[in-house]
N, C-alpha and C positions, 0 to 999 in steps of 0.2 A: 593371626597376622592379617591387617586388612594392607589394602593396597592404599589407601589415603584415608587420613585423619583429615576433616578441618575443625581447628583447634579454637573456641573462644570467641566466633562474632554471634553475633546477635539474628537467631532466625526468626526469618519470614517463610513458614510454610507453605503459601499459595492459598493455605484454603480461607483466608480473611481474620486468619487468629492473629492477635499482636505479637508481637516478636519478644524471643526470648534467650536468653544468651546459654549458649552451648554450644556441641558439636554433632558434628554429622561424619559415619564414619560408611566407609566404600567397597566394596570389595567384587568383581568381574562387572563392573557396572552397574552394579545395584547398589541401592543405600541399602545398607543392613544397620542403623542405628542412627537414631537423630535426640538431639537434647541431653542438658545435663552434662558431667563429664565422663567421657567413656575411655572405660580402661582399656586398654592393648596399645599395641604398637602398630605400627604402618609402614611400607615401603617409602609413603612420604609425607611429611606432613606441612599443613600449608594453615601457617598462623593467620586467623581472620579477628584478632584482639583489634578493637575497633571499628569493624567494618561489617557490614549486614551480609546474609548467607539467603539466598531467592532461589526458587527456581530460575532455571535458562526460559527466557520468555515464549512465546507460542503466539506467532503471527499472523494472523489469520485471512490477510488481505493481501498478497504477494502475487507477482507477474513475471517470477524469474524463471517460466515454462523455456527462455532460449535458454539463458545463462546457465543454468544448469545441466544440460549440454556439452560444456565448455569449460568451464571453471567448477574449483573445487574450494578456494576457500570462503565465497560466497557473501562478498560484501556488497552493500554497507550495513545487512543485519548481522552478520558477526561480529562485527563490532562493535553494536549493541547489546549484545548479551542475548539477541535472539537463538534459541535451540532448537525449535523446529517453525520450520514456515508450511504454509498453505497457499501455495499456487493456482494457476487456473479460473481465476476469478472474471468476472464480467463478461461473461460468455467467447472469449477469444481463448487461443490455445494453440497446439500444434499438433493433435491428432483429432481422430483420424483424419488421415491426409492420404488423399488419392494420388496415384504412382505419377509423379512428374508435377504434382499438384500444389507442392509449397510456394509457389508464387502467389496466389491467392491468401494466405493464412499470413504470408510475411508483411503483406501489404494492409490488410486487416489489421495485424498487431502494428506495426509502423505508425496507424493512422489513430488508433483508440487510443495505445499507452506510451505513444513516443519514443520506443525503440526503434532504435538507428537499422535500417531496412540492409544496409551493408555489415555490420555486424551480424546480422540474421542469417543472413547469405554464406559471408563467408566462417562463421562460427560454428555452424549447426550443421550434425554428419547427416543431409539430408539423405532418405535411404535406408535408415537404419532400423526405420518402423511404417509402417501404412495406420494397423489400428493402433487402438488407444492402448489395451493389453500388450501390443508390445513396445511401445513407449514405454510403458512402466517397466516391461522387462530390460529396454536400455538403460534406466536410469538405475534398476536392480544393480547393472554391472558397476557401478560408479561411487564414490568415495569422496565425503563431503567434509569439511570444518563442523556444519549443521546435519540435522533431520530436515527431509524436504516431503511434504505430498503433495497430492495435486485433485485438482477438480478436473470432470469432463465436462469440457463448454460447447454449448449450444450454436457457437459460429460453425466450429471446425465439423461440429454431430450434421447441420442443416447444410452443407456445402458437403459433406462427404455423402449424404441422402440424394441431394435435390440439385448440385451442382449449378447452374447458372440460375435456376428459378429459385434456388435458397438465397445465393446472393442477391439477388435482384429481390427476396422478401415479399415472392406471390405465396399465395395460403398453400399449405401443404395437405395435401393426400388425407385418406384415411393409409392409403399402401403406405405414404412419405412419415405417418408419425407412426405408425407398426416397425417400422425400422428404427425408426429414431428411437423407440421405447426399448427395443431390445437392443442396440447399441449401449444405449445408456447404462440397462443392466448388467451389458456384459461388462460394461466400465467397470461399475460398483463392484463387480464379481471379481473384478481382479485386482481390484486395490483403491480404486478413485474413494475420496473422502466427501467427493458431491459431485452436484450440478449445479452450473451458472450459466446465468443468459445475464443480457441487457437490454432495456426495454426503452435506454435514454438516445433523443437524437441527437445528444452532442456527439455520441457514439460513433464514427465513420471511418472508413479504411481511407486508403491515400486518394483516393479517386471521389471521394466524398457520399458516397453509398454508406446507410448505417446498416450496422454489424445484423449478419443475417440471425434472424428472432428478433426483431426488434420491434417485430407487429405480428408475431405468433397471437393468434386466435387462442380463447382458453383451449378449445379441444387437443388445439398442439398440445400446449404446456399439458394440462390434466393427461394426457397420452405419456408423457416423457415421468409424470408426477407416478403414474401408475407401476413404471418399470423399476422406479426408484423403491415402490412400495412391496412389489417382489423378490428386491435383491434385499431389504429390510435393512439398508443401509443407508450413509451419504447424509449431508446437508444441499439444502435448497438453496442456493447466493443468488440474489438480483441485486439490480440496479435499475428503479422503477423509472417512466415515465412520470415526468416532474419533479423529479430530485433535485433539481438546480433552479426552482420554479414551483415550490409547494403551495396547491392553494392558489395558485392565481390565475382568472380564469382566461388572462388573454396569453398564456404561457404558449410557445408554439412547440407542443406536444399532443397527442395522440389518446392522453388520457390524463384523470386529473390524478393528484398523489394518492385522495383518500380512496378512490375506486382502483388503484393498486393494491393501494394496501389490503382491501378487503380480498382481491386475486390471490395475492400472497397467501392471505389465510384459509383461502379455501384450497389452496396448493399445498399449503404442509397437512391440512385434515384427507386429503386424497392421498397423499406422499406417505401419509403417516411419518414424517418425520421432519426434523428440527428444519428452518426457515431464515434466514437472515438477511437484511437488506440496506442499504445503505441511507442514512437518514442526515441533514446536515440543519442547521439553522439559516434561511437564504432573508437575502434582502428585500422581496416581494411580501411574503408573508411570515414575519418575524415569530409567530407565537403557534406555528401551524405544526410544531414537529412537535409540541406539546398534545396537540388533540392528537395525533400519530400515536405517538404514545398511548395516551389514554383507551386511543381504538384498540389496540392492539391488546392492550390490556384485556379488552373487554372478550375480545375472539379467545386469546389465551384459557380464559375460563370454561368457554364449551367447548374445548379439545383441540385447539390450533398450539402448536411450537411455535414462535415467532418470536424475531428478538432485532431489532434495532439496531445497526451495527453503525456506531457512532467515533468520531475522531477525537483527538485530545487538544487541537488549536484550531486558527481560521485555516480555509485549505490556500494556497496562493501560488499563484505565478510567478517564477523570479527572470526579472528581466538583467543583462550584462550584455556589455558588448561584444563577447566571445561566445555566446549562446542564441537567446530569443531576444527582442526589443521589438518594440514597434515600428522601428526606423528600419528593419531590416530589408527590406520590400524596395527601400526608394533607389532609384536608377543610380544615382549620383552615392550612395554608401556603399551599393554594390560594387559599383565604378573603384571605391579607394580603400574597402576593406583586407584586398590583398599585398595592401601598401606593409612597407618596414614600420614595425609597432610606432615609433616615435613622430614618424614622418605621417603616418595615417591619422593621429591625434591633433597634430599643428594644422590638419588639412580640415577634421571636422570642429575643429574651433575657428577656423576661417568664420568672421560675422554671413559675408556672401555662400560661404555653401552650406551654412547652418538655417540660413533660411531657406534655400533650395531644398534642401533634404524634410525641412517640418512642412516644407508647402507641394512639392511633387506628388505626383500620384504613385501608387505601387506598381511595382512588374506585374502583371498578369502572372496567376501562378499556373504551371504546370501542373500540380496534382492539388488536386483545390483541397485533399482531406488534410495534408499535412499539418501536421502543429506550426511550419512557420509559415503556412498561406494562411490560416488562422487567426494567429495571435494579431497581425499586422490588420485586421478587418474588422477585430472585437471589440466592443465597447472598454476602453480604457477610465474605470472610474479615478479620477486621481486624489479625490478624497479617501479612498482606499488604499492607496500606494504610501508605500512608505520608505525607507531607507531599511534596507537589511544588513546587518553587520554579525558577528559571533557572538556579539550581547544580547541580540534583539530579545526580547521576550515573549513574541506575538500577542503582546498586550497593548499597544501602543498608545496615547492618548489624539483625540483628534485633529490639536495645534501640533502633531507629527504628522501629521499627513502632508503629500508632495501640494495639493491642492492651498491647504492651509500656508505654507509654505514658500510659495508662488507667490501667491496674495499680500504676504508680507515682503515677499523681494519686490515688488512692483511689474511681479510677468503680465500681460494678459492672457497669456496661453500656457495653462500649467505643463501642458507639454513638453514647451520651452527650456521649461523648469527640470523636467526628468532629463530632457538631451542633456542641457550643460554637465547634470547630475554626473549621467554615464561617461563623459566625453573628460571629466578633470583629474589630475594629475594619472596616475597611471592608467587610467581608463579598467581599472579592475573596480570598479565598486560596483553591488549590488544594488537592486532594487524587489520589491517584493508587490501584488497585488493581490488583495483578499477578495476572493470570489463567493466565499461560504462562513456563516460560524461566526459575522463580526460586525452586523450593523447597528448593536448598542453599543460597539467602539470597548467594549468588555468582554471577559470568557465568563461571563457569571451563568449564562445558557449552557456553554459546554459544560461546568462543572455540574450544572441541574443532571443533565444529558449522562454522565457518567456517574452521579449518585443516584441514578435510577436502575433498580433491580430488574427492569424489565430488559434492559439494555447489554449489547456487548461491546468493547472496544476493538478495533482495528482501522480499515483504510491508510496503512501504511504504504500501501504500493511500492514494496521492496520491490527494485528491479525494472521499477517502468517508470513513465516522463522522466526520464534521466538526464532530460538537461533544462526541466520547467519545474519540475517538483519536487522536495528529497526530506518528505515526509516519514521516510526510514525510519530516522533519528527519535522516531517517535516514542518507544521505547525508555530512552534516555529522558528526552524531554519531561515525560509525562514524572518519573520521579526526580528531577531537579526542579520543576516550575510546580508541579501540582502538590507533589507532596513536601516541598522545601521551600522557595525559593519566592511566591507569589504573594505580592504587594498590595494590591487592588482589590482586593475580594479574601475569599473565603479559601483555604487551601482546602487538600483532602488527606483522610488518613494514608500514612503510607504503607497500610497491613491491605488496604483496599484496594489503593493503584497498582500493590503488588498481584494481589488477589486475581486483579481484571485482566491481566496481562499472563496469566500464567494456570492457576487452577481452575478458572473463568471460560479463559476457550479451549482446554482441554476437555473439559466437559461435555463443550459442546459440538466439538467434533469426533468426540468416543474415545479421544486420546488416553483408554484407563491407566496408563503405564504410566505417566510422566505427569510434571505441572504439581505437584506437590509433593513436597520433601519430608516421607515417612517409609519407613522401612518396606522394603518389595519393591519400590520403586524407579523407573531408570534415574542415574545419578545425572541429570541433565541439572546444575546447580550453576548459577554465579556468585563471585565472591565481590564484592562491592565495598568502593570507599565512599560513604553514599555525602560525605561532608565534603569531600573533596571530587567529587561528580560533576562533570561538564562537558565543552564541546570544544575541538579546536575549529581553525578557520575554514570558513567553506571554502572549497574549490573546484576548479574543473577540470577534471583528470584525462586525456585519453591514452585511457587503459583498456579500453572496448575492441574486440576485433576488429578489421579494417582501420584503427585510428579513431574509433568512435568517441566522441565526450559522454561526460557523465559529470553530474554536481554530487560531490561527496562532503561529507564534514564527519571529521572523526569524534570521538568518544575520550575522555581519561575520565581515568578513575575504575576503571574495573578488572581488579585484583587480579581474575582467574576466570574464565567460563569452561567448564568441564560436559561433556557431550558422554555420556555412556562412563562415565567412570575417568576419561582423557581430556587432559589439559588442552584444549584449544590455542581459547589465547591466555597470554599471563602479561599483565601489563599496560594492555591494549596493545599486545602484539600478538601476532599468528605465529604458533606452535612450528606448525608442519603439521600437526596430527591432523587425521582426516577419520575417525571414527563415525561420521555422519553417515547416514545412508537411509534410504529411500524406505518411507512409512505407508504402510499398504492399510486401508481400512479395510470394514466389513469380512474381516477374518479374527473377529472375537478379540 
């Protein structure tokens, strides 16, 4: 007798074989039989006649180190069909942390991933850990929808060593990186699945100081590379100097991409172990994440790990008037945004305060890191902006751009054009800005980018820019648009999208347990109605402690997501089951 049957859809194993129609049968969490039809019975069986059978996806770009914490059914990746996530990325975190010291760490992640610093605060049982081993032992006690791990990051390792001189990012010690290496190890030793830093100055806490490591000398890194290489554990995650700027030589960074990239590779050959970093197509130098590649290629051959961790659309900003805009700064928005919705809207269509507000200067900001002392001071391209809706495609054509747009309404200032945008009828519509990934106005670069073997997928950032970003969804997207649904270009198989998303980075974080669907394995499965697969409408939820927002868009279409053998969701709804729990690497 197993505990569940699924009867009849068509599997996708993970490992990039094409799918084939049978069953997969269950029994204490494990699959004990895939394919074909299998005789017995089952405590339950959940017909998937029509509908593909995947592994639960495996995340590998997440920032849900508070949320997790806090919450247990761990959206917006469960509602993706995400089964296990990887946290701890781009060197921010929240251990170790020295005793009374989380105000340091909550303003850092605040200021890098756009977590609401009041949910941090009042969400997280500060207290409950100093080092990193036993953070992990708190989140041991804890019960999830998902599998969650985590990286040890290089903010919280240089700030619990070096205290005001990490922060402040003066070179550290030979004493400062002998701690830091045995920290790290003792990470890895008790569960951490890596190390991450960040090397990029967009990178800053709320005070506008970038994240401490962000000018580590190699001897640091190669010091921290070294502990990684005696615990014989861990992935390496960066976030290089000129990522958002590859290749171009007046970029105001600290170093150029390709002289990262070659660090990088001489960090997994000291580390001895796997590398990954985050790679985008930018508007400066359009063709340069291809010689990336190619480099990387080349290192790969005499004994580097390194792999390209690449996204599945452009990366973008979404601007609304209950979130970020660029109007939000001016005296006179401020002055009428805490007006009665109806009354606030008849106020910014006033012709006289709509000019006031696009021609005033901004408030001074108090904490100059924040995302919205930021956004309001960035260059706004508005041939990049576009109109975001639940259809979008992130494929857009050029005559969509607000710029293009403008031009044809007779603005002179596309700007113009965005305010009326945000300010008409209910004042709910979206806007979106592409910063990464889109200046041939095609994805024909990202599909290169993801049919390259050298490559992994992620930069989902589950759990962070929670009300700029909501790249989640990725997941989903990647098999509605890539593998179904794309116009423009050339689609991808969907044995492959599956593949990259599931036995792709199990791989490469040692996950040997999960991420493909063959006998021995955890039963982490989704059941998918992959023709009837999309997205409902975005929104902004506050469902965040203290009343915090967050931009969510749900998922239909996906039958079932089972975590260890238990139905999570069924439906695209939430179970109650909470079989999730916390994945410790470097323990075989």
């Amino acid at each position: 007798m197993f505990d569940t049957i699924i009867r009849g859809g068509q599997i996708f194993d993970g490992t990039g074989a094409e799918g084939a129609t049978g069953d997969v049968a269950i029994k204490d969490g494990v699959i004990q039989a895939v394919g074909g039809r299998i005789n017995g019975t089952a405590h339950e069986v959940i017909n998937a006649d029509g509908a593909i059978v995947t592994p639960a996806w495996i995340d590998i770009h997440t920032h849900y180190d508070g949320q997790v914490t806090w919450d247990s059914e761990m959206n917006p990746s469960a509602g993706h069909g995400v089964g296990t996530i990887v946290m701890g990325n781009c060197g921010v975190g929240f251990a170790p942390v020295p005793k009374g010291g989380h105000v340091d760490l909550i303003e850092l992640m605040e200021g890098v991933e756009d977590i609401p610093g009041t949910a941090l605060y009042e969400g997280m049982p500060w207290g409950a850990w100093e080092t990193y081993p036993e953070y992990l032992d708190f989140l041991a006690t804890r019960e999830y929808a998902i599998n969650v791990s985590s990286m040890i990051a290089h903010g919280p390792v240089r700030n619990y060593v070096m205290g005001t001189r990490g922060r402040d990012n003066e070179p550290a010690t030979a004493d400062d990186i002998e701690k830091m290496s045995a920290i790290v190890e003792a990470g890895l030793r008790a569960g951490a699945v890596g190390f991450s830093t960040s090397r990029i100055l967009a990178h800053r806490s709320i005070h506008g100081q970038p994240v401490p490591g962000t000018f580590a000398d190699e001897p640091e890194l190669r010091g921290i590379a070294q502990g990684m290489a005696r615990a014989g554990s861990g992935v390496f995650q960066l976030i290089p100097a000129s990522t958002l700027g590859a290749g171009n030589p007046g970029a105001m960074e600290h170093s150029t991409l390709r002289a990262e990239v070659d660090l990088i590779c001489r960090l997994s050959v000291e580390s001895q172990r796997p590398a990954t970093f985050t790679l985008f197509q930018t508007n400066e130098a359009t063709d340069e994440w291809r010689h990336v590649i190619d480099q990387v290629r080349a290192q790969n051959l005499v004994g580097a790990q390194v792999h390209p961790q690449v996204g599945s659309r452009p990366t973008g900003l979404v601007f609304s008037l209950d979130s970020y805009h660029p109007f939000m700064a001016k005296p006179t928005f401020i002055r009428l945004q805490s007006l009665p919705r109806a009354q606030m809207l008849t106020q910014l269509r006033n012709p006289e305060i709509r000019q006031q507000i696009l021609t005033e200067d901004n408030v001074p900001p108090v904490y100059p890191g924040k995302m919205e002392s930021l956004i309001v001071v960035a260059p706004l391209p508005m041939e990049q902006t576009f109109a975001l809706t639940t259809d979008s495609t992130y494929e857009p054509l050029p005559e969509e751009s607000f710029a293009a747009l403008a031009a044809k309404a007779g603005y002179n200032d596309p700007r113009g054009y965005l305010y009326d945008y945000l300010v008409a009828g209910n004042g709910d519509a979206f806007a979106i800005v592409f910063f990464t990934n889109y200046p041939d106005y095609n994805l024909d670069a990202v599909r290169d980018m993801q049919m390259d073997p050298t490559t992994v997928t992620g930069l989902s950032d589950g759990g962070a820019h929670v009300g700029l970003i909501f790249d989640a969804v990725n997941p989903t997207y990647q098999l509605t648009y890539w593998a179904r649904d794309r116009k423009r270009g050339a689609t991808m198989p969907l044995a492959h999208v599956i593949h990259r998303q599931s036995g792709r980075n199990a791989r490469l974080f040692g996950f040997d347990d999960r991420g493909v669907l063959a006998p021995g394995m955890r039963a982490d499965i989704n059941v998918i109605d992959f023709k009837g697969l999309g997205f409902g409408d975005l929104a902004l939820r506050r469902d965040l402690p203290a009343g915090g927002a967050r931009l969510l868009q749900d998922a239909h279409g996906y039958i079932a997501t089972l975590i260890g053998g238990q139905k999570t969701r069924q439906n695209d709804r939430d179970t109650g089951a909470r079989p999730g729990r916390l994945v410790r690497g470097g323990r075989g």
